[in-house]
DONUKOL-412893 format. One record per residue: residue number from 0; x, y negated, z of N, C-alpha, C in turn. Coordinates in steps of 0.001 Angstrom, whole numbers, plus 500000, padded with zeros to 6 digits. Example, Ala and Ser with C-alpha at 12.3 -4.5 7.8 and 13.67 -1.06 7.14 Angstrom:
<nodes>
+-----+--------+--------+--------+--------+--------+--------+--------+--------+--------+
|  nr |    n.x |    n.y |    n.z |   ca.x |   ca.y |   ca.z |    c.x |    c.y |    c.z |
+-----+--------+--------+--------+--------+--------+--------+--------+--------+--------+
|   0 | 513190 | 505690 | 507800 | 512300 | 504500 | 507800 | 513200 | 503300 | 507800 |
|   1 | 512850 | 502250 | 507080 | 513670 | 501060 | 507140 | 512900 | 499970 | 507870 |
+-----+--------+--------+--------+--------+--------+--------+--------+--------+--------+
</nodes>
This chain:
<nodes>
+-----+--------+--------+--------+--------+--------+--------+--------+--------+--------+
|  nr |    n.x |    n.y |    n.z |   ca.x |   ca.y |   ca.z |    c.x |    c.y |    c.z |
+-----+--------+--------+--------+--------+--------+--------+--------+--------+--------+
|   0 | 500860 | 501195 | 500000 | 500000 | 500000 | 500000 | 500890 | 498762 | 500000 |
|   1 | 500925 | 497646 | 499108 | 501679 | 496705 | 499177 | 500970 | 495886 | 499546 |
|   2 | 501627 | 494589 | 500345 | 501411 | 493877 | 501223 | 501912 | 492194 | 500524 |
|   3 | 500645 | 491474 | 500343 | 501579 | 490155 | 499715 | 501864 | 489378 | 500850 |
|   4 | 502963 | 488073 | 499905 | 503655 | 487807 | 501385 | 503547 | 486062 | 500323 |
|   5 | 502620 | 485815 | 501984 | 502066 | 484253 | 501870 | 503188 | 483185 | 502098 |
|   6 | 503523 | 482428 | 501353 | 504397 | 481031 | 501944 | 503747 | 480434 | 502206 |
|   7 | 503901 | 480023 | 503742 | 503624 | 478446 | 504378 | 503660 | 477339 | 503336 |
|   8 | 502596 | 476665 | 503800 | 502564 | 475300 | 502709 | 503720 | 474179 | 503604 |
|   9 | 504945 | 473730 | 502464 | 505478 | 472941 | 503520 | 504465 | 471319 | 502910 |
|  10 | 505490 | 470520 | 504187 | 504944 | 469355 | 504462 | 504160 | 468473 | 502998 |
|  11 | 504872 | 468383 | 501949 | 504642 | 467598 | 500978 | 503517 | 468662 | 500026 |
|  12 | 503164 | 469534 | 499807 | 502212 | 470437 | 499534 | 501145 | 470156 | 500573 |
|  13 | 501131 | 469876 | 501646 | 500014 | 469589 | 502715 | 499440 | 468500 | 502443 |
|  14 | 500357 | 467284 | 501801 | 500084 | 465941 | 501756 | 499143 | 466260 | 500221 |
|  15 | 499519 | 466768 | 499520 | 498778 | 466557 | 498092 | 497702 | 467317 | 498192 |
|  16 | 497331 | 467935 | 499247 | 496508 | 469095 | 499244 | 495065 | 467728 | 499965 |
|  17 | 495744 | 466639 | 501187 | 495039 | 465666 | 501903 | 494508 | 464847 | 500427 |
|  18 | 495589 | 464607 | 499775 | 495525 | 463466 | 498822 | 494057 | 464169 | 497427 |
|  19 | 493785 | 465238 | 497535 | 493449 | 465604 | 496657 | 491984 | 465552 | 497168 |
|  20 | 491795 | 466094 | 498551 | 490373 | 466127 | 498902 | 489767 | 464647 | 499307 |
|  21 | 490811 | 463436 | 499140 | 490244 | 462395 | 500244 | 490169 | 461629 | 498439 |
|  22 | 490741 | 461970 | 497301 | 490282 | 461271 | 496170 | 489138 | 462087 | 495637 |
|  23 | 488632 | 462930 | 495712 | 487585 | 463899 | 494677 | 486781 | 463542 | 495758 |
|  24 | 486273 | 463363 | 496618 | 485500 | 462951 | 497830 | 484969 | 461078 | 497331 |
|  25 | 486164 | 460715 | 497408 | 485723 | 459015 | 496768 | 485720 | 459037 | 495412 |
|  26 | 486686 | 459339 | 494475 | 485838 | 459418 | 492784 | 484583 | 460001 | 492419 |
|  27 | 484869 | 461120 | 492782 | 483873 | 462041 | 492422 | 482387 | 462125 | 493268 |
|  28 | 482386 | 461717 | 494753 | 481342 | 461940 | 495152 | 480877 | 460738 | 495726 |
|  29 | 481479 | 459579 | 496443 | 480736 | 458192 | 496838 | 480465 | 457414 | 495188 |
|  30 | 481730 | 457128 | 494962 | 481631 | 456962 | 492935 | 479952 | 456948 | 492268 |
|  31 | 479788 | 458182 | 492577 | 478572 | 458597 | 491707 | 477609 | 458713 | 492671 |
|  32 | 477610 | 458831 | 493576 | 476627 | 458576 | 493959 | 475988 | 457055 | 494199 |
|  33 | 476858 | 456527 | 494517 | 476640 | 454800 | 494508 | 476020 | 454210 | 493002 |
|  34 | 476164 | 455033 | 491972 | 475424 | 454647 | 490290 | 474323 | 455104 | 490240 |
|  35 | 474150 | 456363 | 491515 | 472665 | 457372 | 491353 | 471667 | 456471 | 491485 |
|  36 | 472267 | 456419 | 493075 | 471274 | 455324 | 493791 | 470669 | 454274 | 493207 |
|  37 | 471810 | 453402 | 492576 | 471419 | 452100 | 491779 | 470496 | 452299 | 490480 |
|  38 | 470641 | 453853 | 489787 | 469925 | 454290 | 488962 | 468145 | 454298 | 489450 |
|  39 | 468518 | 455289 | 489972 | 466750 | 456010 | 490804 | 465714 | 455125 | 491305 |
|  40 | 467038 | 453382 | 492573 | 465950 | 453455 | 493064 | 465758 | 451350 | 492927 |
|  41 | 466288 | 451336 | 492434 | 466579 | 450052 | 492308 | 465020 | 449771 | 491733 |
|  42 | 464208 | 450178 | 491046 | 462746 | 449948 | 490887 | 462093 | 449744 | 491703 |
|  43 | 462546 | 450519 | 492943 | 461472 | 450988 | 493819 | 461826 | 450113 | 494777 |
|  44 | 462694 | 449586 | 495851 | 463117 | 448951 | 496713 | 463948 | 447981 | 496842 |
|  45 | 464668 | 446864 | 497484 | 465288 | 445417 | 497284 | 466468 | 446258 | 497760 |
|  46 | 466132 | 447340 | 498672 | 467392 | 447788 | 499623 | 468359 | 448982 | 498601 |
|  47 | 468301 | 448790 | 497292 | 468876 | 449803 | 496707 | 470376 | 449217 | 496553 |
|  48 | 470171 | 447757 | 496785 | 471935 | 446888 | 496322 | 472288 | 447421 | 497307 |
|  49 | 471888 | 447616 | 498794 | 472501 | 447774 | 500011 | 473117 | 448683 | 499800 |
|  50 | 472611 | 449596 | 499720 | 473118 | 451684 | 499455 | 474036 | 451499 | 498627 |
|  51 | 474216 | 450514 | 497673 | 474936 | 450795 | 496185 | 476399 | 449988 | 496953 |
|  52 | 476465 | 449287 | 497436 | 477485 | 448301 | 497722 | 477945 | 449255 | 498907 |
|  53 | 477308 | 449829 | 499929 | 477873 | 450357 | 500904 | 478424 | 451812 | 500431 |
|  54 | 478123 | 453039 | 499498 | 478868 | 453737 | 498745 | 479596 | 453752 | 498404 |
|  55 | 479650 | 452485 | 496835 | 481067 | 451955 | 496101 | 482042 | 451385 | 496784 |
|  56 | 481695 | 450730 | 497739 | 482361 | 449789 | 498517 | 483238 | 450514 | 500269 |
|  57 | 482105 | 450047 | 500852 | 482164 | 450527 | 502697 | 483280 | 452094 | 502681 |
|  58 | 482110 | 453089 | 501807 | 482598 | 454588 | 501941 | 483968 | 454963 | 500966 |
|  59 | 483473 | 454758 | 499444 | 484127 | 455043 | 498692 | 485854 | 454689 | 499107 |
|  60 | 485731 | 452711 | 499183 | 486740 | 451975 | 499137 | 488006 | 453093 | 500161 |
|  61 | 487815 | 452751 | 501732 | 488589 | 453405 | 502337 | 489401 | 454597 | 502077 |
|  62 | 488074 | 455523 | 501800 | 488385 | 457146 | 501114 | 489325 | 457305 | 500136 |
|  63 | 489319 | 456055 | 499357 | 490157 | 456380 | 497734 | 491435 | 455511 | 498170 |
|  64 | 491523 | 454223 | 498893 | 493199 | 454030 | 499144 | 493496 | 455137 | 500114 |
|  65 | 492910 | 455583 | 501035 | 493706 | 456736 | 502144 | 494423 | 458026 | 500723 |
|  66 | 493641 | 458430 | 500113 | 494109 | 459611 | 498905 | 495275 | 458977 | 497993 |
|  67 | 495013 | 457726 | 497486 | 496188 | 457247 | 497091 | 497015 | 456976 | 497812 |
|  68 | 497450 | 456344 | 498936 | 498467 | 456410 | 500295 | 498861 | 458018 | 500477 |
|  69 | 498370 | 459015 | 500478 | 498656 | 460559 | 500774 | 499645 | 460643 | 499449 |
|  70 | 498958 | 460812 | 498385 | 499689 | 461027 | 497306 | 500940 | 460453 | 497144 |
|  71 | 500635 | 459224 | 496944 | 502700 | 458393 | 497119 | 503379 | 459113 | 498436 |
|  72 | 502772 | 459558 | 499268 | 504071 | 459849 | 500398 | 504030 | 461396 | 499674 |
|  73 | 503394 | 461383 | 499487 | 503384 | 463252 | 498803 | 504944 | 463120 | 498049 |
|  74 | 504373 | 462273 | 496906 | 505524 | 462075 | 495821 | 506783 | 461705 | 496433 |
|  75 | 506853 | 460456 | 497298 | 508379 | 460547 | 497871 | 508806 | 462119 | 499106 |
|  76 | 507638 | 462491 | 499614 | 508431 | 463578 | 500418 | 508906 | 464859 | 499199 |
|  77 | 508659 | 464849 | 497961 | 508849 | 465873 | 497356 | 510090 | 465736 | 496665 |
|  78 | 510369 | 464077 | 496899 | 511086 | 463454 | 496014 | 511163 | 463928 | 494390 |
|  79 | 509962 | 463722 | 493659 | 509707 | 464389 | 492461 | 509745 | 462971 | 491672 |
|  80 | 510329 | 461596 | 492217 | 510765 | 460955 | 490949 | 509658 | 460137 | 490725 |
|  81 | 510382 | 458576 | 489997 | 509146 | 457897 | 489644 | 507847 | 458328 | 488939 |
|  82 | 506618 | 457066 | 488235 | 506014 | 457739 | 487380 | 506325 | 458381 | 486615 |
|  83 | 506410 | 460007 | 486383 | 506862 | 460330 | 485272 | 505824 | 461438 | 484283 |
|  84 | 504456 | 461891 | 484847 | 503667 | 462510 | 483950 | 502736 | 462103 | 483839 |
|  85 | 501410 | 462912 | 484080 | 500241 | 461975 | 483209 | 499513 | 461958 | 484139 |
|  86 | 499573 | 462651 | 485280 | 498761 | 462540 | 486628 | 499037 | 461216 | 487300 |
|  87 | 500561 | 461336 | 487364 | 500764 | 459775 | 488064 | 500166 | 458882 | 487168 |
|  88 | 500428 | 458393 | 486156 | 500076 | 457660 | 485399 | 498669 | 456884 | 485353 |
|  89 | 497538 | 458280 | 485020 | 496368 | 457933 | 485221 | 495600 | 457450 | 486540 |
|  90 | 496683 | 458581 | 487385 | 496220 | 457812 | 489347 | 496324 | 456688 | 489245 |
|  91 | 497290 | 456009 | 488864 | 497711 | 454772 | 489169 | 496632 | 453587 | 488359 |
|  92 | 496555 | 453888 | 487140 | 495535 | 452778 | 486170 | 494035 | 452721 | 486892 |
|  93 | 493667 | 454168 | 487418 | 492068 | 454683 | 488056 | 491976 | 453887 | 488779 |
|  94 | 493053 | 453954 | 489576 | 492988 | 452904 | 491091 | 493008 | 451348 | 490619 |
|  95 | 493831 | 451364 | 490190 | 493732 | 449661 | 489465 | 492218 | 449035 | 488854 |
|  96 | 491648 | 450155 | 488261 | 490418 | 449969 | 487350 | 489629 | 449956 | 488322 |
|  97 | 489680 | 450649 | 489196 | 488249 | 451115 | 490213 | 488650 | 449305 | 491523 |
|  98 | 489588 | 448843 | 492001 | 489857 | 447566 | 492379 | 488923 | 446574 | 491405 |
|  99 | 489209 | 446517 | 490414 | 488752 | 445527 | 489076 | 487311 | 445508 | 489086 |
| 100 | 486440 | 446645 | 489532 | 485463 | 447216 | 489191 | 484881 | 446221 | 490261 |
| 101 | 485157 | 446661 | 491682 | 484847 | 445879 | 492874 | 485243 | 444683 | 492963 |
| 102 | 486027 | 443960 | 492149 | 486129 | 441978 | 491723 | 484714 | 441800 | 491177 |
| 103 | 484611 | 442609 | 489300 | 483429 | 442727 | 488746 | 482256 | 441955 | 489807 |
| 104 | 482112 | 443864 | 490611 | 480907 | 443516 | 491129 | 480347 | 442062 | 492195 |
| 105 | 481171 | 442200 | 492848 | 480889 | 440981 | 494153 | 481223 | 439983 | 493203 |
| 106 | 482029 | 439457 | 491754 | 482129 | 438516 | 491357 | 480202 | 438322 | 490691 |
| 107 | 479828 | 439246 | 489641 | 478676 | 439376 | 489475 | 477339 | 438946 | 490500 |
| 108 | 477854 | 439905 | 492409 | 476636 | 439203 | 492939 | 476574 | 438258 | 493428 |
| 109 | 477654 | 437392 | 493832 | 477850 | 436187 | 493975 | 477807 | 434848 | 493391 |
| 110 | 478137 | 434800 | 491570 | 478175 | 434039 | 490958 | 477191 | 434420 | 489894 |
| 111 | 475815 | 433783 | 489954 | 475448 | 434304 | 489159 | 475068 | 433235 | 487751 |
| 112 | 474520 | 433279 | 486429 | 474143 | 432397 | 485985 | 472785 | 431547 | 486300 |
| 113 | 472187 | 430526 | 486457 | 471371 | 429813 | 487005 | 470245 | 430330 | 486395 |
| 114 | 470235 | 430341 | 484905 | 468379 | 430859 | 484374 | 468568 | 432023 | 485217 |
| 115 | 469313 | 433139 | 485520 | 469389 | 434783 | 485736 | 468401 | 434386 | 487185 |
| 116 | 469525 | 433395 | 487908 | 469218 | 433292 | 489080 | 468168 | 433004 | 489857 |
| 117 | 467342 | 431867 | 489009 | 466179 | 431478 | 489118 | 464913 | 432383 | 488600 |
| 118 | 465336 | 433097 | 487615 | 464232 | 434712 | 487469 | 463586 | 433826 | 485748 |
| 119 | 464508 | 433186 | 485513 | 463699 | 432440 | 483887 | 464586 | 432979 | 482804 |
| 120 | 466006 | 433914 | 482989 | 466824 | 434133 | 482194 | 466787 | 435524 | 482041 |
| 121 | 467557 | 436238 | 481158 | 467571 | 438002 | 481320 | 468782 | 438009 | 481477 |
| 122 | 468731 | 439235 | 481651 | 470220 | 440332 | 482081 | 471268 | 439955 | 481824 |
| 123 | 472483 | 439132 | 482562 | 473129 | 438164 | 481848 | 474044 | 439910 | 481525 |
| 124 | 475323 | 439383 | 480269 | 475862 | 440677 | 479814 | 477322 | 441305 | 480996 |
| 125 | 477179 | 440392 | 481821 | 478302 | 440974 | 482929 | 477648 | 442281 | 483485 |
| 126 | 476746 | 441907 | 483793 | 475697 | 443187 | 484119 | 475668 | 444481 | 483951 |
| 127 | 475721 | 444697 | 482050 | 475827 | 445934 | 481606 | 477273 | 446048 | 481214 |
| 128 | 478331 | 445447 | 481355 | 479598 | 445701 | 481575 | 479961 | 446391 | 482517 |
| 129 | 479515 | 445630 | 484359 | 479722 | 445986 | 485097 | 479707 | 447818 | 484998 |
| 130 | 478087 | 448064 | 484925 | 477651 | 449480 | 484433 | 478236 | 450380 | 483920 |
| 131 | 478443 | 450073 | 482539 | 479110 | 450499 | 481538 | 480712 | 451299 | 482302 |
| 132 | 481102 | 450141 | 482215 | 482907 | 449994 | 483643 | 482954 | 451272 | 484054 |
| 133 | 481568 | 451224 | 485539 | 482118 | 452080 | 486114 | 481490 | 453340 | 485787 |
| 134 | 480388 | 453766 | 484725 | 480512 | 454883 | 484640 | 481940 | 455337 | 483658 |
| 135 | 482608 | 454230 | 483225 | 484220 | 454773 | 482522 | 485176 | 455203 | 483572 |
| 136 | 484985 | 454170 | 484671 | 485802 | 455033 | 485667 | 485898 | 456497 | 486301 |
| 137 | 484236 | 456514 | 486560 | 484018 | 457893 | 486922 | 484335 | 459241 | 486187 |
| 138 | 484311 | 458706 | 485002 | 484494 | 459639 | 483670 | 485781 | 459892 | 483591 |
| 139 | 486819 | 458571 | 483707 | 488363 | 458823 | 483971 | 488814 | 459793 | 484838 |
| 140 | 488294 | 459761 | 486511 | 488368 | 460062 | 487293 | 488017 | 461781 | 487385 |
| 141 | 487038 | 461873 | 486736 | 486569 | 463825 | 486501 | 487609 | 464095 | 485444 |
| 142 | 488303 | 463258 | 484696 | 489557 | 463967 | 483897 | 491110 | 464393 | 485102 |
| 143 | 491216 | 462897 | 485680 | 492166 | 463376 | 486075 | 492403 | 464145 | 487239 |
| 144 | 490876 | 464411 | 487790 | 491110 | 465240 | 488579 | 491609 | 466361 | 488331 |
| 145 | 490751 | 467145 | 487253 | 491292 | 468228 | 486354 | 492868 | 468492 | 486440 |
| 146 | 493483 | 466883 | 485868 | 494826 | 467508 | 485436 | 495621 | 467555 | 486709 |
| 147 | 494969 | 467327 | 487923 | 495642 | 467520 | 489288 | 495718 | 468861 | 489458 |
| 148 | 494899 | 469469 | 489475 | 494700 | 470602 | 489954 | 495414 | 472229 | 488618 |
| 149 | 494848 | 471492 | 487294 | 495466 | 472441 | 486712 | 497039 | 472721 | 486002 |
| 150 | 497841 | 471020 | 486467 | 498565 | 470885 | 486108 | 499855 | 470636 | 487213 |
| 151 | 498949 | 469626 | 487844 | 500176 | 468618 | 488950 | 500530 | 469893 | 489773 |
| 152 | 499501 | 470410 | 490511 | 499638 | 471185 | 491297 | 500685 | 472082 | 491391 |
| 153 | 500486 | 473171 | 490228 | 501826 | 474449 | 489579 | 503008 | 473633 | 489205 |
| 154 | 503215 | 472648 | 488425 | 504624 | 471786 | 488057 | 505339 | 471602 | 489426 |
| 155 | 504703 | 470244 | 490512 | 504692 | 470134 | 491451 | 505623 | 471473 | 492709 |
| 156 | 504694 | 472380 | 492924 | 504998 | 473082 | 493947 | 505598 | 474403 | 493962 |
| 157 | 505239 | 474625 | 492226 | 505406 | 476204 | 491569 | 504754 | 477477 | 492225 |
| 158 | 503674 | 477276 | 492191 | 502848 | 477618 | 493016 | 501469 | 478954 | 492543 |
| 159 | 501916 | 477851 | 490919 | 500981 | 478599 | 490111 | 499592 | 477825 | 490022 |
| 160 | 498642 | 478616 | 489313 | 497281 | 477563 | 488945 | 496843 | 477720 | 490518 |
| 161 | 495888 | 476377 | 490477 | 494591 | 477192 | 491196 | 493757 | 477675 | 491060 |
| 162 | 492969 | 478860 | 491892 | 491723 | 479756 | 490985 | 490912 | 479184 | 490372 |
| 163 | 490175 | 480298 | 489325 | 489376 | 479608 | 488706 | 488013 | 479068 | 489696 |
| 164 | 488006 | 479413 | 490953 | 486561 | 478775 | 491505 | 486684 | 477339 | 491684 |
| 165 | 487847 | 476321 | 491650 | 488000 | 475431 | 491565 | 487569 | 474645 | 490614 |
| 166 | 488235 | 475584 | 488854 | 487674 | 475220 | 487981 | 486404 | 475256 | 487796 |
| 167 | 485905 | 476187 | 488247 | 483979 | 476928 | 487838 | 483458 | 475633 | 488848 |
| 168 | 483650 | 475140 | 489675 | 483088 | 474215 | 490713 | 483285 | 472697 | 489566 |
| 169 | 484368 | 472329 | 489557 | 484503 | 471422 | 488316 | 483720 | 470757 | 487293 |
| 170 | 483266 | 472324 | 486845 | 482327 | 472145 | 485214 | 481178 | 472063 | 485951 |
| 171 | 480805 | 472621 | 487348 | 478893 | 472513 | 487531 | 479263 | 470902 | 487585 |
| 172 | 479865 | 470252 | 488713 | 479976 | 468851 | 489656 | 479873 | 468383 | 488066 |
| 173 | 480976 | 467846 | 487380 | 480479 | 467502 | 485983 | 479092 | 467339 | 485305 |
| 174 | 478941 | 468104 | 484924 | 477349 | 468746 | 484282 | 476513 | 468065 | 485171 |
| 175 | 476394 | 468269 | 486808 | 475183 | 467974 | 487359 | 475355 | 466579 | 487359 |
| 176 | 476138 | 466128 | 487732 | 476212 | 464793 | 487786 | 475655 | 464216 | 486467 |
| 177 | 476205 | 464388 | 485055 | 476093 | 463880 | 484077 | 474490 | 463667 | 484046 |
| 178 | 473874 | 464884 | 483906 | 472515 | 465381 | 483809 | 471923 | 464292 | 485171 |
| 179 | 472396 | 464255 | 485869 | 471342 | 463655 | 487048 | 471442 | 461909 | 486506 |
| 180 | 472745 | 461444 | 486031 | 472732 | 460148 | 485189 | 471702 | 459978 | 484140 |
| 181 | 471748 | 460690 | 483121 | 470702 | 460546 | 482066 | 469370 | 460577 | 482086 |
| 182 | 468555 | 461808 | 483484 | 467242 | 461916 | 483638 | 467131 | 459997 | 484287 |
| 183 | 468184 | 459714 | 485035 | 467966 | 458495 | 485524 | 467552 | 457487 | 484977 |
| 184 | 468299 | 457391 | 483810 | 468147 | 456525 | 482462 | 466509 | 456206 | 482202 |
| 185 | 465971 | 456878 | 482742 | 464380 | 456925 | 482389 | 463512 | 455791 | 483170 |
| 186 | 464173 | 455454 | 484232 | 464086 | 454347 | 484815 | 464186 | 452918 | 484216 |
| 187 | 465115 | 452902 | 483315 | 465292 | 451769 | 482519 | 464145 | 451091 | 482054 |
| 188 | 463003 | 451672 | 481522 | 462098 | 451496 | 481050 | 461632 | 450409 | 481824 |
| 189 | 461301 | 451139 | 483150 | 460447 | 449911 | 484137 | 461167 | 449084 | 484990 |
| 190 | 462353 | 449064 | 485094 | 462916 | 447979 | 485190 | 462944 | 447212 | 484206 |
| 191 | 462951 | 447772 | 482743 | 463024 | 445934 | 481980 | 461643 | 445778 | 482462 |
| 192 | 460771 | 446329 | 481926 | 459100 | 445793 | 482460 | 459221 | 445074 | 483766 |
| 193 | 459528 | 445418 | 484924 | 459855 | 444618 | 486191 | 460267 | 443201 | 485975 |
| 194 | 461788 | 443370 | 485246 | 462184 | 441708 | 484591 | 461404 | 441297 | 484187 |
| 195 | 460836 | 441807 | 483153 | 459827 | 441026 | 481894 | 458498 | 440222 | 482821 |
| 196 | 457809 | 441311 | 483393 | 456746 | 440573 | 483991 | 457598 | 439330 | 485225 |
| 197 | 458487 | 439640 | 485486 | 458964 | 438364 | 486708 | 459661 | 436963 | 486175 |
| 198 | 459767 | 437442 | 484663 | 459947 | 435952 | 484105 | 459087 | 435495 | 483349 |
| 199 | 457623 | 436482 | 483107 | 456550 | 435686 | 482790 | 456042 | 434878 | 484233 |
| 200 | 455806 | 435449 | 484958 | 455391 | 435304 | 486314 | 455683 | 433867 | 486855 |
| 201 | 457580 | 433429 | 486593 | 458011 | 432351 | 486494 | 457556 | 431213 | 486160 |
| 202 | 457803 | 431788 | 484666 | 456991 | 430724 | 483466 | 455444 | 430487 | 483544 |
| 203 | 454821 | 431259 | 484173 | 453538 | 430757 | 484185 | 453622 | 429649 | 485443 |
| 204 | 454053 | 430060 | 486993 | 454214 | 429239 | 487671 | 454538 | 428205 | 487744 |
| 205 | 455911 | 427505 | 485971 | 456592 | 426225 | 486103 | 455502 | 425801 | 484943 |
| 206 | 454349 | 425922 | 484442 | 454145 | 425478 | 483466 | 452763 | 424676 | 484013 |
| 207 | 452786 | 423592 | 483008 | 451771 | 421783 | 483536 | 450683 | 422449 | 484105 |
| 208 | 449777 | 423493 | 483326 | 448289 | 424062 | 483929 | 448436 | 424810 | 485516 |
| 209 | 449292 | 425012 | 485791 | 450055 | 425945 | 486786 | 449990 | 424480 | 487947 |
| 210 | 450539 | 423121 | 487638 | 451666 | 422778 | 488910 | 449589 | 422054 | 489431 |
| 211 | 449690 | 422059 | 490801 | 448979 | 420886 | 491083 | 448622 | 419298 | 491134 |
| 212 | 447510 | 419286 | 490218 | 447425 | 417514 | 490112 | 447254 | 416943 | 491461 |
| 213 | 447946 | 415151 | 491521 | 447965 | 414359 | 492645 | 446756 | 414223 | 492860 |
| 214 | 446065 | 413629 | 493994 | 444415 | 413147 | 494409 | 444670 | 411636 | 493790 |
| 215 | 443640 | 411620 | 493484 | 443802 | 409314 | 492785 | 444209 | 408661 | 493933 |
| 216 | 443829 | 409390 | 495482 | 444134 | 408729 | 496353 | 445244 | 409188 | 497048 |
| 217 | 446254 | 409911 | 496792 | 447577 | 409643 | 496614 | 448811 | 409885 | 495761 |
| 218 | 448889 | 408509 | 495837 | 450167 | 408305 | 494538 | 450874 | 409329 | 494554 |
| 219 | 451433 | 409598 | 492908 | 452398 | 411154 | 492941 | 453965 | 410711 | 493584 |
| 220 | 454293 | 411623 | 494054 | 455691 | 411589 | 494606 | 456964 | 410974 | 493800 |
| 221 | 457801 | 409950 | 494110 | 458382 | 409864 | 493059 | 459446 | 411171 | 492549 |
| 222 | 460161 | 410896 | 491434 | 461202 | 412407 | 491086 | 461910 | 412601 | 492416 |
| 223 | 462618 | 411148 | 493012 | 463957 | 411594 | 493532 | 463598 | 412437 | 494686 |
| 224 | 462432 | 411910 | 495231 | 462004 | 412634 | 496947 | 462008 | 413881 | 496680 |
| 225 | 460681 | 414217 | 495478 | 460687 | 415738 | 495310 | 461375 | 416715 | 495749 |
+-----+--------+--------+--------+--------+--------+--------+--------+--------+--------+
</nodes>
């Protein structure tokens, strides 16, 4: 009967092993879920920005510099050398992009354009950038996870792949996610209707038949008091 014989994970294999679960945790699962939310429910409730900002932001944020902090000490305890393949590479731009993403947004809810703001304008186009953005990030992010695991990993530690249940877990998280984005999409519908009726709604309110006439017996207000 032969007997296999396990190596201890040393220190810098421990670190990429931290670095790996504390980024697929924030790309892969606050990430998307913070687009679900904003997908599903943003029709339905005011409190959907809350959920969406505290995901992308509160949860995600922390989760994804702690995985990037793991990883660089990974890389210097292994001493495996500057950027030099395509894992580092892409870690590094993801993180940069996914920062950019969170300027985007708080630049978006903070500054907004005045018709948008006042409910007389539509969708200004930062909007569906923003969108757009980060489902590219997320999409980046399910690649390079991949090449962590089927690549960094064995180069890295020589270790060999990891099983395929890693991979088989991979392609569902993928898939479901994708699929749970698109049924979402269906929402779109009544949110423009939502806009649409709230800038008729507007416009009926600012318009002459709409405002109330003065009494003869008192003079109208002048502009400046108004």
């Amino acid at each position: 009967m032969s007997t296999g014989i396990v190596i201890p994970l040393v220190p810098f294999e421990k670190y990429i092993i931290a670095h790996a679960i504390f980024c697929v945790i924030g790309f892969l699962g606050f990430l998307p879920l913070g687009a679900l939310l904003a997908r599903y429910t943003r029709t339905y409730t005011p409190a959907w920005f809350t959920a969406h900002w505290i995901c992308q932001l509160a949860l995600a944020g922390p989760t994804i510099i702690i995985g990037v902090a793991l990883g660089i000490h990974a890389v210097n305890l292994a001493e495996s050398g500057p950027v030099n393949d395509v894992h580092k590479r892409w870690g590094i731009a993801i993180f940069v992009l996914y920062l950019l993403q969170v300027g985007v947004g708080l630049t978006i809810h903070y500054v907004k354009p005045r018709a948008w703001a006042s409910g007389r304008g539509r969708r200004p186009v930062q909007n569906y950038f923003h969108a757009v953005f980060g489902l590219l990030i997320i999409a980046f992010a399910m690649f390079q996870v991949r090449t962590g695991f089927r690549s960094e990993w064995p180069v890295q530690t020589g270790r060999g792949s990891v099983g395929n249940g890693a991979n088989g877990f991979w392609y569902f998280w993928i898939i479901f996610i994708t699929v749970l984005y698109f049924a979402g999409l269906g929402f779109v519908f009544r949110q423009f209707k939502q806009e649409r009726d709230a800038r008729r709604a507007v416009a009926m309110r600012d318009s002459p038949e709409m405002k109330p006439m003065s009494s003869p017996s008192e003079p109208s207000m002048p502009p400046q008091m108004a």
